[in-house]
NUSELUM-658605 format. One line per 2 residues: their letters; for each residue x, y, z of N, C-alpha, C, O, CB. Coordinates in steps of 0.1 Angstrom, whole numbers, plus 5000, padded with zeros to 4 digits. Atoms other than C-alpha are relative to their C-alpha. Glycine has a CB too. Example, Ala and Ser with C-alpha at 12.3 -4.5 7.8 and 13.67 -1.06 7.14 Angstrom:
BEGIN
AS = 5009:4988:5000:5123:4955:5078:5009:5012:5000:5019:5012:5007:4990:5000:5012  4991:4989:5000:5137:4989:5071:4992:5011:5008:4997:5022:5009:5004:5005:4986;
//
This chain:
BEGIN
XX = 4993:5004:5012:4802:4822:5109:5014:4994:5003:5021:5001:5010:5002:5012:4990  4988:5006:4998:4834:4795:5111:5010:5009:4990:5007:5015:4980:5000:4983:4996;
XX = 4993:4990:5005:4864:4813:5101:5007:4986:4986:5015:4990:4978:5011:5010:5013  4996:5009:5008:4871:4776:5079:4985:4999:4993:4974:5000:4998:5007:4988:5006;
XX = 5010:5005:5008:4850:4767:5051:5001:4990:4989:4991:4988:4981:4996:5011:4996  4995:5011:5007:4868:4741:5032:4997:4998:4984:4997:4987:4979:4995:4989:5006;
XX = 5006:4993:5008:4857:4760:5000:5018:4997:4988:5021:4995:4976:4993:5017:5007  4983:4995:5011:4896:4765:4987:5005:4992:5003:5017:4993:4998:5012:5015:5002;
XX = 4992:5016:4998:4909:4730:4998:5000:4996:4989:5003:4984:4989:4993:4988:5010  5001:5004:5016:4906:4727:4958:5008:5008:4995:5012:5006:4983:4987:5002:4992;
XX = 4988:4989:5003:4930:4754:4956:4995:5013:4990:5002:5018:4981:5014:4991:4991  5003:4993:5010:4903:4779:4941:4992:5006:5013:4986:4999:5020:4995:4994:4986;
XX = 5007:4992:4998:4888:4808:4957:4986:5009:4994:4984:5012:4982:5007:5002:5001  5010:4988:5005:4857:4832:4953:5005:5014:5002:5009:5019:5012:4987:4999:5008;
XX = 5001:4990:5005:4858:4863:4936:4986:5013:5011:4976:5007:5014:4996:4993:4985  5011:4990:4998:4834:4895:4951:4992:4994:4989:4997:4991:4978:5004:5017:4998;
XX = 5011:5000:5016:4802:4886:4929:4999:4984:5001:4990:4980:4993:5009:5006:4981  4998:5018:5002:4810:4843:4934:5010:4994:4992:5015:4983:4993:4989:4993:4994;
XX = 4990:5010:5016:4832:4838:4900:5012:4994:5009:5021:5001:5014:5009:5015:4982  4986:5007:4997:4857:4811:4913:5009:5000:4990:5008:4999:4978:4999:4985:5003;
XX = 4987:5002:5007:4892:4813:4906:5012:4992:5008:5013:4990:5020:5005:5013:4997  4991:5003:4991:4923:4799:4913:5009:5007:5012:5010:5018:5008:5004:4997:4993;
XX = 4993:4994:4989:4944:4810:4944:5008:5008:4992:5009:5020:4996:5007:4991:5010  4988:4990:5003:4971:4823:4922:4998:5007:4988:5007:5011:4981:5013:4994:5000;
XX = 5009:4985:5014:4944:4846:4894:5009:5012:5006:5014:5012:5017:4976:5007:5002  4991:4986:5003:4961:4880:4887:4990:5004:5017:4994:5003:5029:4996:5013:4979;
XX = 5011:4994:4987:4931:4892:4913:5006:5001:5009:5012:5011:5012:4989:4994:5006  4996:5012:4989:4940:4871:4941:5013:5009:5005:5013:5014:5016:5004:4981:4993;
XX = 4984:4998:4999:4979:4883:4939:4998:5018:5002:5005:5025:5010:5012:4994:4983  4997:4985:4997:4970:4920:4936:4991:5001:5013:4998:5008:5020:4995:5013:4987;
XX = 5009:4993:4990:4944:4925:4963:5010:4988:5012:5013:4996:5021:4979:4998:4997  4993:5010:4992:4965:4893:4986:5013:5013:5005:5017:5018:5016:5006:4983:4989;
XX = 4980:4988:4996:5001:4920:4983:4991:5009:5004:4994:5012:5016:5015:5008:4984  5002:4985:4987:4980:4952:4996:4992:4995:5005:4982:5002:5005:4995:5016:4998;
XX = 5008:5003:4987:4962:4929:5023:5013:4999:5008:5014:5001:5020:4988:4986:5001  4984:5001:4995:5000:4922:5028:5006:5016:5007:5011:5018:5018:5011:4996:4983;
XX = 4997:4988:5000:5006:4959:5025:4995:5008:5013:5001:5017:5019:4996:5004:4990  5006:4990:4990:4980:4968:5050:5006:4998:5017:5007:5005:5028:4982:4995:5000;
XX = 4996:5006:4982:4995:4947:5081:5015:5008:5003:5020:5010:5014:5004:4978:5002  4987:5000:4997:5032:4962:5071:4993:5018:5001:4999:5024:5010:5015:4994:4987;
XX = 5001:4988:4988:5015:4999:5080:4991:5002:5009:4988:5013:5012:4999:5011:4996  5003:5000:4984:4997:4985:5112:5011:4996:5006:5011:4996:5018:4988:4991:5005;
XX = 4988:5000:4991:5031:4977:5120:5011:5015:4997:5019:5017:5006:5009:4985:4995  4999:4989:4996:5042:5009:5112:4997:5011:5006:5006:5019:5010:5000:5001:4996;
XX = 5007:4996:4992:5014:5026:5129:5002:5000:5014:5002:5010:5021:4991:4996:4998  4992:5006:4984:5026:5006:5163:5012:5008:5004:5014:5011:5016:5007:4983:4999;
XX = 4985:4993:4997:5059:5024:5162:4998:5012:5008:4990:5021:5004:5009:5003:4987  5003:4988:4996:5063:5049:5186:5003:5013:4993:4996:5023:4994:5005:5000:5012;
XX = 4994:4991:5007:5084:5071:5163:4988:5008:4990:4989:5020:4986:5012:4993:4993  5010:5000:5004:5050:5070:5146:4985:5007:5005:4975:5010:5000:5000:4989:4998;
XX = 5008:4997:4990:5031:5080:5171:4987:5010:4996:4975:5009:4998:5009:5005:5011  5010:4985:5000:5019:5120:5158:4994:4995:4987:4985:5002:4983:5010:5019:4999;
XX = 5006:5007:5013:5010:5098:5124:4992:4992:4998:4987:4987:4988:5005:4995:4994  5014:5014:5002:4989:5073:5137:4989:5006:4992:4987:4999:4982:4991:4994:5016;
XX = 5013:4996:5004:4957:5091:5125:5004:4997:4977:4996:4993:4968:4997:5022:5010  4996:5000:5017:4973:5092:5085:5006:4987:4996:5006:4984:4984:5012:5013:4996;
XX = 5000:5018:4996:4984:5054:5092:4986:4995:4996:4982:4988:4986:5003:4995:5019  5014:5006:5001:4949:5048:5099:4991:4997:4988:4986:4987:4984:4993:5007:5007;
XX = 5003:4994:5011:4937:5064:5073:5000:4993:4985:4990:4989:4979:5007:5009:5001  4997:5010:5008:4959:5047:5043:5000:4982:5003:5004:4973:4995:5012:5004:4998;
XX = 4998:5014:4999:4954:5016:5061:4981:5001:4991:4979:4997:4980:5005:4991:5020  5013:5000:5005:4911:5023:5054:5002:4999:4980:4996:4992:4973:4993:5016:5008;
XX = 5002:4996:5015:4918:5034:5017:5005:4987:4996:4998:4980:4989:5007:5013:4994  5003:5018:5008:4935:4999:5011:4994:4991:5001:4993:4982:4993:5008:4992:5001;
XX = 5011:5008:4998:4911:4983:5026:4992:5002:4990:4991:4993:4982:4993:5000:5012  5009:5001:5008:4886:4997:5005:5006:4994:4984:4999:4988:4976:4993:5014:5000;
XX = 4992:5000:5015:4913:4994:4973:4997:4985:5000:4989:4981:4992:5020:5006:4999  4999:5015:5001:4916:4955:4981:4981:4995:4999:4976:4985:4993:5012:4993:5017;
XX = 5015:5004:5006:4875:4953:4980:4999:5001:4989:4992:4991:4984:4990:5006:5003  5000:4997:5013:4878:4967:4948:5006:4989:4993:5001:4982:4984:5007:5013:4999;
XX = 4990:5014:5013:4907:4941:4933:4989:4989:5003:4986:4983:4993:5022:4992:5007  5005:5012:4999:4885:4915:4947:4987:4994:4992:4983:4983:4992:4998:5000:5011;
XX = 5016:5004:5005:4852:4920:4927:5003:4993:4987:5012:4996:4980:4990:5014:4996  5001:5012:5013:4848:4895:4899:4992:5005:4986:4985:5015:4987:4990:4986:5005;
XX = 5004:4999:5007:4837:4896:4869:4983:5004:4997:4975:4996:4999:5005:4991:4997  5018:4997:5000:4799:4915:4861:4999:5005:5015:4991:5014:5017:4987:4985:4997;
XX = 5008:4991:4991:4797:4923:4896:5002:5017:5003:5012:5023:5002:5000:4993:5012  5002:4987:4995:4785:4959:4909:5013:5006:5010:5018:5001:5019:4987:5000:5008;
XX = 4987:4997:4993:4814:4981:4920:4999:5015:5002:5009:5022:5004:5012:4995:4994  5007:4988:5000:4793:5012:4919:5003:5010:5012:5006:5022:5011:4986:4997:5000;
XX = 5002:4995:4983:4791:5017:4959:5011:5002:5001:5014:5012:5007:4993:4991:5012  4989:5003:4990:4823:5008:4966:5007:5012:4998:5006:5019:4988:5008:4987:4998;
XX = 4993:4986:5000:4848:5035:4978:5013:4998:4999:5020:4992:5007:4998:5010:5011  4988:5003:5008:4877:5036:4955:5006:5015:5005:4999:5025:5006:4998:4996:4980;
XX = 4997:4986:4998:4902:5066:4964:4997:5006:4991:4992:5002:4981:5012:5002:5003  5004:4989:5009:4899:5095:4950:5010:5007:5000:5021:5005:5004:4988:5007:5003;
XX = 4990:4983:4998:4915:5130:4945:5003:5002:5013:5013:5000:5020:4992:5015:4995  4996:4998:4987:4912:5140:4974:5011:4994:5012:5017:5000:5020:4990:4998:5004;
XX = 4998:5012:4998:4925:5109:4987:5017:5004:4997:5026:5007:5006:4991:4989:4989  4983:4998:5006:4959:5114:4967:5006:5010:5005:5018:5011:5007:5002:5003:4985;
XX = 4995:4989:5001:4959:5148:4975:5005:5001:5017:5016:5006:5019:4989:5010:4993  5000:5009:4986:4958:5138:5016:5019:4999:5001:5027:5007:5006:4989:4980:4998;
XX = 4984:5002:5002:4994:5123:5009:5007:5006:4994:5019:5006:4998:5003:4989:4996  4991:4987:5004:5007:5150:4986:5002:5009:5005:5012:5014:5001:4999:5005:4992;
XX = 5004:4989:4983:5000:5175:5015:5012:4993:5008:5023:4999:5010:4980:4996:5012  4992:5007:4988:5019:5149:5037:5014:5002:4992:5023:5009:4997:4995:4982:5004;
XX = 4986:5002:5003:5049:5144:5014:5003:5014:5001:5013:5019:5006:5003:4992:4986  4987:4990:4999:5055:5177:5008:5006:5007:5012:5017:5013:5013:4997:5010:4992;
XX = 4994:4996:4985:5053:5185:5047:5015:4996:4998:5024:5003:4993:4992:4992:5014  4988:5009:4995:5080:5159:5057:5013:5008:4988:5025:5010:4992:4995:4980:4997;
XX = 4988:4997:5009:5099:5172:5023:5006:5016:5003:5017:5020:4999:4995:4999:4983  4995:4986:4996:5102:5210:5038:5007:4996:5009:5012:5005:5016:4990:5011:5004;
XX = 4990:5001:4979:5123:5192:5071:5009:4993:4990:5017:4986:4997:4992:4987:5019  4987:5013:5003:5146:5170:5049:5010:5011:4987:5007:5020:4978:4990:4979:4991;
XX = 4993:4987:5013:5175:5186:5028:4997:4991:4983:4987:4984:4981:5027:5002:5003  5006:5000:5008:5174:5180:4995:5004:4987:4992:5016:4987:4990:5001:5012:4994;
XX = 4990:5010:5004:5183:5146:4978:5007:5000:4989:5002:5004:4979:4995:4991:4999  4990:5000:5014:5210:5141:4954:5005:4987:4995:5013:4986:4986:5013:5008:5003;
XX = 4997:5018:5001:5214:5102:4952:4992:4991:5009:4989:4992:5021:5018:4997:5003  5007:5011:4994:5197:5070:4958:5006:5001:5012:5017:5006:5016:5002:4986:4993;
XX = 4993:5005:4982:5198:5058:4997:4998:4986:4997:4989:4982:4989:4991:5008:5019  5005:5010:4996:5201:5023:5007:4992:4998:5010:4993:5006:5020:5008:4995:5002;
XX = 5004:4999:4990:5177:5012:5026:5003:4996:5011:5011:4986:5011:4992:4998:4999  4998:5002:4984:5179:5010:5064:5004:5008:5007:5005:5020:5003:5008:4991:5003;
XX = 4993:4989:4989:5196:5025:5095:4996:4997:5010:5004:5000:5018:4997:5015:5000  5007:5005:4988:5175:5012:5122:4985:4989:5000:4984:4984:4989:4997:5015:5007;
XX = 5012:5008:5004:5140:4989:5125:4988:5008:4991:4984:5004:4980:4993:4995:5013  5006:4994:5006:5118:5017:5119:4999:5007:4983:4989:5010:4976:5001:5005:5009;
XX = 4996:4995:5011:5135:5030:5089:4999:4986:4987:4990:4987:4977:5017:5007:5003  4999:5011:5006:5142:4995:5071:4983:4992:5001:4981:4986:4991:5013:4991:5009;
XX = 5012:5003:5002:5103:4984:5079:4996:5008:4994:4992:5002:4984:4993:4999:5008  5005:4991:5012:5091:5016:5059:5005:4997:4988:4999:4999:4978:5003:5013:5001;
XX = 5002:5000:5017:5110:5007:5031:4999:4988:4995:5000:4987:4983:5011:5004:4992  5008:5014:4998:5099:4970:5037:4984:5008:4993:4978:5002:4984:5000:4993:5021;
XX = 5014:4998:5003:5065:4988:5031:5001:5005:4987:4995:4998:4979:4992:5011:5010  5002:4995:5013:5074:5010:5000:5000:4993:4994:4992:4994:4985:5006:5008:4997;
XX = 5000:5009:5007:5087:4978:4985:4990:4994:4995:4989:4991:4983:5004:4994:5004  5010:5007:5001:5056:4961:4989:4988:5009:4994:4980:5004:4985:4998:4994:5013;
XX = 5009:4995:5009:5035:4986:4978:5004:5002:4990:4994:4999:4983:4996:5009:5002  4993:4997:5016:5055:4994:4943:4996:4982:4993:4995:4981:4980:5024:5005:5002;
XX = 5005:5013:5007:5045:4954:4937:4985:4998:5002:4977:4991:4996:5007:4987:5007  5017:5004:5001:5011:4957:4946:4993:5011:4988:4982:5011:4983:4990:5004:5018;
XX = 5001:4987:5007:5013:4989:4925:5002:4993:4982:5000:4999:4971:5014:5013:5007  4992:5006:5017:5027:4965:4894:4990:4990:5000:4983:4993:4990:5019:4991:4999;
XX = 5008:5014:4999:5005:4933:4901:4986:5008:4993:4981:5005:4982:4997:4992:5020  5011:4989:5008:4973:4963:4897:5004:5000:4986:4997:4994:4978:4999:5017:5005;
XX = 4999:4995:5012:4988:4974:4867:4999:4986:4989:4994:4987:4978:5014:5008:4999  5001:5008:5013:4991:4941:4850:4987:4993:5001:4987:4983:4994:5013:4988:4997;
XX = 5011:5006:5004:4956:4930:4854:4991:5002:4986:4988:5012:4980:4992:5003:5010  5007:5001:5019:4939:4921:4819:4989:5006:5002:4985:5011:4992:4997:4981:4990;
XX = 5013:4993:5000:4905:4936:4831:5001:5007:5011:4995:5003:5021:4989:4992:4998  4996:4988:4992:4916:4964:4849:4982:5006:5000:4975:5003:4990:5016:5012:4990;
XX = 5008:4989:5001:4884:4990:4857:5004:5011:5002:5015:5015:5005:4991:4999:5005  4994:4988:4993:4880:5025:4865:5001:5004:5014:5004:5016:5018:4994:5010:4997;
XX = 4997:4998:4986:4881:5021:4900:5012:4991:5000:5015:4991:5012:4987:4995:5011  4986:5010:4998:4915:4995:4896:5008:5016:4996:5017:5018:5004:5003:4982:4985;
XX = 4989:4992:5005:4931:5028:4879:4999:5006:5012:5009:5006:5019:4999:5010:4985  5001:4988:4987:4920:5050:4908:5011:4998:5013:5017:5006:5021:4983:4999:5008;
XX = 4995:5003:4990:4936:5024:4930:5016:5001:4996:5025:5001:5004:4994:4988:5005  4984:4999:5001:4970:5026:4910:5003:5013:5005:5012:5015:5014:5006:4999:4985;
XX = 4996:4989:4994:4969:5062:4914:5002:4999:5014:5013:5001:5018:4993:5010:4997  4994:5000:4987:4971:5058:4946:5007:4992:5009:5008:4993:5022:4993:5002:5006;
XX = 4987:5017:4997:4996:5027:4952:5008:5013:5000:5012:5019:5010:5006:4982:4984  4990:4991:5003:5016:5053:4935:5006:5009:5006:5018:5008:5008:4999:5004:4992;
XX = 5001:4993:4991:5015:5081:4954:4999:4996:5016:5004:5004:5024:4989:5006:4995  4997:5003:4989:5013:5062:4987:5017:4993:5002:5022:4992:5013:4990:4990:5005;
XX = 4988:5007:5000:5047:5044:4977:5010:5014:4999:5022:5014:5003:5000:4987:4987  4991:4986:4999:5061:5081:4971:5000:5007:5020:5008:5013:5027:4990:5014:4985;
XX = 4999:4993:4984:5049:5091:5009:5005:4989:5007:5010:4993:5018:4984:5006:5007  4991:5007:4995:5064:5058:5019:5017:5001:5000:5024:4994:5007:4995:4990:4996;
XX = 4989:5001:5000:5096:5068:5010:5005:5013:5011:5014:5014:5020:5004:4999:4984  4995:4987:4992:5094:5104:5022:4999:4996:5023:5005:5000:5032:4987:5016:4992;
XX = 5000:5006:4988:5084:5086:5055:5015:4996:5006:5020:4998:5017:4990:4989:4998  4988:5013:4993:5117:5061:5057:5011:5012:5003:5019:5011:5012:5007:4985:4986;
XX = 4987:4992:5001:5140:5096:5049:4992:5009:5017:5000:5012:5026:5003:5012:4980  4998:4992:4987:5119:5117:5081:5003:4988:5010:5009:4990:5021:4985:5010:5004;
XX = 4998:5014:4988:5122:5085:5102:5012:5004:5001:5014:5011:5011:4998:4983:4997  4990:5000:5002:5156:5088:5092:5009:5013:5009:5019:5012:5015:4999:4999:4986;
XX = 5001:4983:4996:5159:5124:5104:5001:5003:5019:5009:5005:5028:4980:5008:4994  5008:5004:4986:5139:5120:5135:5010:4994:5008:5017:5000:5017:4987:4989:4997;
XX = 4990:5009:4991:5160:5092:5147:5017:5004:5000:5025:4997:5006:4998:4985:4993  4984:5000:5004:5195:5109:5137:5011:4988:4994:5021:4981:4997:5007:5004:5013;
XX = 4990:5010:5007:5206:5087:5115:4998:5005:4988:4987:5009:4984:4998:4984:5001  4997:4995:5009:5222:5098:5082:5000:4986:4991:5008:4976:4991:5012:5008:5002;
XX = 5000:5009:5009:5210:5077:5054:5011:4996:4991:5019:5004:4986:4993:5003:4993  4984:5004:5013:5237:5054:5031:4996:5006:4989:4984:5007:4985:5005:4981:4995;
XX = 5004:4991:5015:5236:5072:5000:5009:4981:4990:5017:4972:4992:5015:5025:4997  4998:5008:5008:5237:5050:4972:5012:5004:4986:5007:5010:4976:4987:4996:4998;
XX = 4987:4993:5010:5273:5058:4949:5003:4989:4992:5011:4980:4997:5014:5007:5008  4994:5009:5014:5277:5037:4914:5014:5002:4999:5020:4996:4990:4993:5004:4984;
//
């Protein structure tokens, strides 16, 4: 199979199922930002600081994969098989956050982001998921596997944050607090 196919040189892609659309359909933009999403935590994953997390990296990188199969299916087609997170799924990263949240004191005000690469790429990631998390939400024919996948934008963009504050930890560096 050529990895060109001169199909979208019209500026319209295929849908899961065939239904062509344009490059820039609601679809397109939500499943495009968490294929976006997936590469900003295999570059998280890479980090050594990351290292005892690769396996839960891995992991949320699989579930958006399956999430972005999901945004991709078109109109009428079967979406039966496909594996949309689940509970469990959510529950995976609520385990995680609240680990990391028993090591960190307690917050009392926004942080800016940053402090070092590692810290500032995580919240490069949270960013990006909280838009892939909005792009889902505004789709006009959302299903029940699109909600499944908000729940869990949502919830991965909460363990992305608790991530950027143990990074933060980890590395000894004291987050900027954010003061109005």
């Amino acid at each position: 199979m050529k990895i060109y196919t001169r199909t979208g040189d019209n500026g319209t892609t295929s849908l899961a199922g065939g239904h062509r659309v344009p490059k820039h359909h609601e679809r397109i933009e939500a499943y495009g930002t968490v294929d976006e999403l997936i590469s900003w935590i295999g570059l998280l994953r890479s980090m050594d600081i990351n290292r005892e997390r690769s396996i839960i990296l891995y992991s949320i990188q699989d579930k958006l994969m399956h999430s972005a199969a999901i945004l991709s299916v078109g109109p009428g087609a079967d979406v039966s098989k496909m594996q949309a997170p689940d509970n469990d799924d959510i529950k995976v990263l609520e385990d995680e956050i609240d680990s990391m949240e028993k090591n960190l004191p307690e917050l009392a005000s926004f942080v800016l982001p940053g402090g070092n690469r590692e810290i500032s790429f995580t919240h490069i990631s949270r960013s990006i998921c909280r838009r892939s998390e909005r792009l889902v939400i505004s789709l006009p024919d959302k299903n029940e596997y699109d909600e499944r996948v908000i729940k869990y934008l949502n919830r991965l963009s909460d363990y992305l944050f608790m991530l950027a504050r143990i990074t933060a930890k980890e590395s000894g560096i004291e987050q900027s607090r954010w003061i109005p």
